[in-house]
C-alpha positions, 0 to 999 in steps of 0.5 A: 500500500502506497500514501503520496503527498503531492504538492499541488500549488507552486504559490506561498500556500502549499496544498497537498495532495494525497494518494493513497493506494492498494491492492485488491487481493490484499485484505490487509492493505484494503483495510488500512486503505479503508481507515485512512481515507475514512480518518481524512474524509473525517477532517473534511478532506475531499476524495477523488478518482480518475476515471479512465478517460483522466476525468476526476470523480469525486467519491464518498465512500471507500471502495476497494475496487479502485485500487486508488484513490485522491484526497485534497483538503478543503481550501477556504477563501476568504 
């Protein structure tokens, strides 16, 4: 199982990206996928991911079939 942060701003603010990925056939690995996108979407984080065609598809719920999954924080404006 893999995590990634991904800077995704080159301004002063650096937002991150997360990707957190496994494999299917590893229950092991599913499962701690599984807490970990709940414990950010928890934080209001949102997750995302991309479809075949590079489209973004946001999610709410963990699902193993996808093997991969995004997650960015929610920015606030001001």
């Amino acid at each position: 199982m893999g995590e990634e942060a991904i800077p995704t701003n080159p301004s002063k603010e650096k937002v991150r990206r997360i990707t957190i990925s496994w494999s299917r056939e590893n229950p092991e690995e599913t499962g701690s996928a599984e807490k970990k996108f709940n414990k950010y979407i928890r934080k209001g984080w949102v997750a995302f991911v991309v479809t075949s065609d590079n489209r973004n598809i946001q999610v709410f719920r963990f699902d193993p079939k996808f093997e991969k999954v995004h997650l960015a924080p929610t920015v606030e404006g001001g």
